[in-house]
N, CA, C and O atoms as CSV, one atom per row, in Angstrom:
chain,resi,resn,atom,element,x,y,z
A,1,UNK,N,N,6.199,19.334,13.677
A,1,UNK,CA,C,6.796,19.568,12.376
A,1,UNK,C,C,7.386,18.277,11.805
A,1,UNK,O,O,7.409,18.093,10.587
A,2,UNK,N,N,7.897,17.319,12.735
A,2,UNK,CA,C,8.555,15.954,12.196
A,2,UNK,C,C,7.235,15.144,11.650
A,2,UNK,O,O,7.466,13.982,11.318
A,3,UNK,N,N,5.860,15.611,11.511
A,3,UNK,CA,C,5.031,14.920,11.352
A,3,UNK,C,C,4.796,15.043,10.083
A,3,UNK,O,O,4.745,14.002,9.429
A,4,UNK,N,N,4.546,16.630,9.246
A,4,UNK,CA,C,4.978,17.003,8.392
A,4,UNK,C,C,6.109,16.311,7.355
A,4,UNK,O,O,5.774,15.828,6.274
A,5,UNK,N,N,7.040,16.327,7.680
A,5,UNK,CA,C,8.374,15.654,6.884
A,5,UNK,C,C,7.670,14.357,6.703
A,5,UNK,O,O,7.431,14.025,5.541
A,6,UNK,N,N,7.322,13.618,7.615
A,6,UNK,CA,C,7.282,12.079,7.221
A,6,UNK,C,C,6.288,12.189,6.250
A,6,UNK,O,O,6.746,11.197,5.683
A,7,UNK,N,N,5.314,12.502,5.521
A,7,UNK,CA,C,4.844,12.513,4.027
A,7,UNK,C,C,5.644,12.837,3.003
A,7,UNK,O,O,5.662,12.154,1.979
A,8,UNK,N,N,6.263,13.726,3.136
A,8,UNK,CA,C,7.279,14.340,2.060
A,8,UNK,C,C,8.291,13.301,1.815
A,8,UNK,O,O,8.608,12.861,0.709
A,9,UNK,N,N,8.737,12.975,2.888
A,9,UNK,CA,C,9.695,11.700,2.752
A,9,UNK,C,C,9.442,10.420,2.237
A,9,UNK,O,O,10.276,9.559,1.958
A,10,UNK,N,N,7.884,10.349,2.107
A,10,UNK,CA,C,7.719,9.046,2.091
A,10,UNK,C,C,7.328,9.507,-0.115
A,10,UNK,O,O,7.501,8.740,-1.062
A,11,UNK,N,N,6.922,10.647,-0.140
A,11,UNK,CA,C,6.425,11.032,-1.425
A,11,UNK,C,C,7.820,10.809,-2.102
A,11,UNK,O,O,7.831,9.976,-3.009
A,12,UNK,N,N,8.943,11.406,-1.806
A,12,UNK,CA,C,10.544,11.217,-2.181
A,12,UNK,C,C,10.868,9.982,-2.246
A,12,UNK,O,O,10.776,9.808,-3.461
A,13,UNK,N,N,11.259,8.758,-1.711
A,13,UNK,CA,C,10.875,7.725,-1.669
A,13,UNK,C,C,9.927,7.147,-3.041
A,13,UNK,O,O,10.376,6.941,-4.168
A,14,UNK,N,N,8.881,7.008,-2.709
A,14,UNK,CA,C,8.000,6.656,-3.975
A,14,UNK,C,C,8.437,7.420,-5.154
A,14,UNK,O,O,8.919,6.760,-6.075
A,15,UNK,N,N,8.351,8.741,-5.292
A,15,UNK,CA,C,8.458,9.172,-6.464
A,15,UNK,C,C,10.184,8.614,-6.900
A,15,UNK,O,O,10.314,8.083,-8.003
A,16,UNK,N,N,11.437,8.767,-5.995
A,16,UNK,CA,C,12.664,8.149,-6.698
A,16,UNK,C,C,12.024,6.591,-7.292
A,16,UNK,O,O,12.278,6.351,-8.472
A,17,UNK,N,N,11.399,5.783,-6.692
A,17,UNK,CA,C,11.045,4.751,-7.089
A,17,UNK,C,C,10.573,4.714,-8.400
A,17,UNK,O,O,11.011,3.951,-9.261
A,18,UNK,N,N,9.546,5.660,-8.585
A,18,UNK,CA,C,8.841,5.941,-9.752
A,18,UNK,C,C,9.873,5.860,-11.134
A,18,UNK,O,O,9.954,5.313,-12.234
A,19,UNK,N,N,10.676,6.926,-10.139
A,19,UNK,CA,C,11.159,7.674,-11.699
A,19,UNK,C,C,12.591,6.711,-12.545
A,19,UNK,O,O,13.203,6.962,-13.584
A,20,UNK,N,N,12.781,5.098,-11.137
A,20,UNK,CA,C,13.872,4.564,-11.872
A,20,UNK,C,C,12.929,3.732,-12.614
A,20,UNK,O,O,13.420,3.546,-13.728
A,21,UNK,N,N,11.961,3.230,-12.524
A,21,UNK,CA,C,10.810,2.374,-13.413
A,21,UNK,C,C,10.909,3.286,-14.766
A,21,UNK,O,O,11.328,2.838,-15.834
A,22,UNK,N,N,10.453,4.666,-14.564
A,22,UNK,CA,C,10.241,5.277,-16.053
A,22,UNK,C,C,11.912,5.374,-16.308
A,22,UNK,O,O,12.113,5.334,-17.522
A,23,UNK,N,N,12.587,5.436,-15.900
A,23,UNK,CA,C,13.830,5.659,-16.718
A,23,UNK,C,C,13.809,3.695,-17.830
A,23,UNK,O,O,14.172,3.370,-18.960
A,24,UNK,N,N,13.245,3.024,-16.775
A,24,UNK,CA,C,13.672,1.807,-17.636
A,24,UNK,C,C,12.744,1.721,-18.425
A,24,UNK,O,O,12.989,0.877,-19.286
A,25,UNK,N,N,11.731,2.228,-18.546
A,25,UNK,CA,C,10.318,1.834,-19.171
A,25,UNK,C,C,10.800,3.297,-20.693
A,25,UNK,O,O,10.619,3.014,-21.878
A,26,UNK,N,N,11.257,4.417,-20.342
A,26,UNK,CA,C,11.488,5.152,-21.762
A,26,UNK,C,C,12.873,4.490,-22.253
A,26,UNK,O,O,12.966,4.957,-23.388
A,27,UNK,N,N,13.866,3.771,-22.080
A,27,UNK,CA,C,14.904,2.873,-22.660
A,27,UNK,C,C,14.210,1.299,-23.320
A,27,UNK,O,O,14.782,0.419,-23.963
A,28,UNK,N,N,12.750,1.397,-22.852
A,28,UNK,CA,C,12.392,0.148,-23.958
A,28,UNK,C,C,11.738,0.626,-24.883
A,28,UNK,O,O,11.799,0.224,-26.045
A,29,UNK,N,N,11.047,1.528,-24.480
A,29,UNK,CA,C,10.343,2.408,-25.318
A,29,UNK,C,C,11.076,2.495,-26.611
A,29,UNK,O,O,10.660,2.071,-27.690
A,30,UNK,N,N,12.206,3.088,-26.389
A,30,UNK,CA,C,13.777,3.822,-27.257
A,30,UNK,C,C,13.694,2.208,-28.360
A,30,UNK,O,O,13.853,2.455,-29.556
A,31,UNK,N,N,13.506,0.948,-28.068
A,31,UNK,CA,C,13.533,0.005,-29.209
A,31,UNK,C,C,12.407,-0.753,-29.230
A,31,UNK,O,O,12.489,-1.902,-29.664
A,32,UNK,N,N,11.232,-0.268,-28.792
A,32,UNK,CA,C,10.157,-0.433,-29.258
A,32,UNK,C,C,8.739,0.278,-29.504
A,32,UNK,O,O,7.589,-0.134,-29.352
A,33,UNK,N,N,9.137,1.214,-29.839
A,33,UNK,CA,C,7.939,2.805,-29.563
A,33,UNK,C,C,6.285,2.388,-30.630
A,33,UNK,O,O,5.638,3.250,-31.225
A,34,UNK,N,N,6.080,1.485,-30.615
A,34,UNK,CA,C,4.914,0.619,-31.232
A,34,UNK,C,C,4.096,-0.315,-30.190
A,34,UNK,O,O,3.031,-0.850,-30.498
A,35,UNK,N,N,4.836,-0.477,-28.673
A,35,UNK,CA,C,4.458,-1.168,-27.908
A,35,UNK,C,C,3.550,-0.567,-27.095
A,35,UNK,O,O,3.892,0.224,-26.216
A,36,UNK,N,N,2.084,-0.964,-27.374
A,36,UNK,CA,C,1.290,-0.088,-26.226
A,36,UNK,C,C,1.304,-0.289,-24.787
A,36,UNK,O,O,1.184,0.613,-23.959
A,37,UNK,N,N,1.459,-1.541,-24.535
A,37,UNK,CA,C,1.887,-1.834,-23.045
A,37,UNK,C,C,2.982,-0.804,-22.518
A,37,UNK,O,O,2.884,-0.293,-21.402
A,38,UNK,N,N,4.118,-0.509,-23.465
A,38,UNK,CA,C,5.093,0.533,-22.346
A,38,UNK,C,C,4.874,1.782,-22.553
A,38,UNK,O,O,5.253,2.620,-21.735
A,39,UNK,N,N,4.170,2.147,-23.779
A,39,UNK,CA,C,3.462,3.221,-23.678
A,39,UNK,C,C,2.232,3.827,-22.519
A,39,UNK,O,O,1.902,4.931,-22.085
A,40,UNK,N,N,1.931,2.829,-22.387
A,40,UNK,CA,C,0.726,3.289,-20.970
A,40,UNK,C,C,1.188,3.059,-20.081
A,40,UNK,O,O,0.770,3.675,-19.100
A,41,UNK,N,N,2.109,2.236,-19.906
A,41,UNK,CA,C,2.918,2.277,-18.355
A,41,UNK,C,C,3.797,3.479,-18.327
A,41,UNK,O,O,4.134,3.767,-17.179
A,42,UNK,N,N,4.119,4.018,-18.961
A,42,UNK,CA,C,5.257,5.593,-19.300
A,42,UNK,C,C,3.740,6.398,-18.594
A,42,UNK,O,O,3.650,6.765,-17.423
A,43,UNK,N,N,2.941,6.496,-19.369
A,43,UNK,CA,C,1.647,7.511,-18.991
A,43,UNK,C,C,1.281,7.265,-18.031
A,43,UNK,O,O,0.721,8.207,-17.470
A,44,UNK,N,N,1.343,5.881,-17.211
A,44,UNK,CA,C,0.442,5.556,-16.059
A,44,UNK,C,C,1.834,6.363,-15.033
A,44,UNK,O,O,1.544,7.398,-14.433
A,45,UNK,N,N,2.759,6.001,-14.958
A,45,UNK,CA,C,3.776,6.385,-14.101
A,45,UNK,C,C,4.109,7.701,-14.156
A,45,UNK,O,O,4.492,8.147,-13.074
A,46,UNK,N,N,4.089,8.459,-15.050
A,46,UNK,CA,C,3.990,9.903,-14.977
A,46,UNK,C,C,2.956,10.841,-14.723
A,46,UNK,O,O,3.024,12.050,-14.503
A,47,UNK,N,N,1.674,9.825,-14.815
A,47,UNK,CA,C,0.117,10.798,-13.753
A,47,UNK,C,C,-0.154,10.015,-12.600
A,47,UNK,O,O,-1.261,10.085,-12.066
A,48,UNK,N,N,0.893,9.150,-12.087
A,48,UNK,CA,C,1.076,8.825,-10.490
A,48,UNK,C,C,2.223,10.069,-9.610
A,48,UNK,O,O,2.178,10.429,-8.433
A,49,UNK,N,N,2.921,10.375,-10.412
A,49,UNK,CA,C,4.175,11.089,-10.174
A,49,UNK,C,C,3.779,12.285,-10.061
A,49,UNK,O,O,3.884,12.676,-8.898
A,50,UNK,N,N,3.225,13.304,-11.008
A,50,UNK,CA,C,2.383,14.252,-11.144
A,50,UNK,C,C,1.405,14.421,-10.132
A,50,UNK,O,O,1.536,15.537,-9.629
A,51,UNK,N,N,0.250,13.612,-9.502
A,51,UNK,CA,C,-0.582,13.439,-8.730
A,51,UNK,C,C,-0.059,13.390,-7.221
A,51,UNK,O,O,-0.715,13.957,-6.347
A,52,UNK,N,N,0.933,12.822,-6.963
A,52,UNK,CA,C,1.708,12.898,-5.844
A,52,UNK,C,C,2.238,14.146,-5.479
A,52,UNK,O,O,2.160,14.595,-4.335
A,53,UNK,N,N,2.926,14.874,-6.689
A,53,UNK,CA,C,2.934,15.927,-6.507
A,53,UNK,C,C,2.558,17.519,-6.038
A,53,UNK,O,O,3.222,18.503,-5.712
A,54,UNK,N,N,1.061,17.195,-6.196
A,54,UNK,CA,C,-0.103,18.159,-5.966
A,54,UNK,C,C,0.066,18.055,-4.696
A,54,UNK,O,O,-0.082,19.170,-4.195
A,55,UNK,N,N,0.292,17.303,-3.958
A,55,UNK,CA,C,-0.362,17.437,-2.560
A,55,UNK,C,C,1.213,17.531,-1.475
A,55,UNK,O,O,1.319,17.157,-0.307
A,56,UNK,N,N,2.150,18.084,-2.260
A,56,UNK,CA,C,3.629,18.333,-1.714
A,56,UNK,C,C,4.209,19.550,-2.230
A,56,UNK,O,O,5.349,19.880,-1.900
């Protein structure tokens, strides 16, 4: 069963990682919402996050 956990843990991990990137990436967004670069990095990081998800 401890074999189990260590994916989940490691998905928790990555995804907190994830989600402090998009917190900084929708606060540039917030003064520049014309920028396609942080626009696809918002999208790229939220169907990595999503995708990780499926399998937890």
């Amino acid at each position: 069963m401890e074999n189990d956990a260590l994916p989940f843990e490691e998905f928790i991990e990555e995804t907190t990682e994830l989600l402090d990137d998009l917190e900084a990436l929708i606060l540039k967004w917030e003064t520049s919402r014309d920028d396609p670069e942080t626009i696809d990095a918002l999208f790229r990081g939220m169907h990595t996050v999503k995708g990780g998800a499926v399998w937890h």
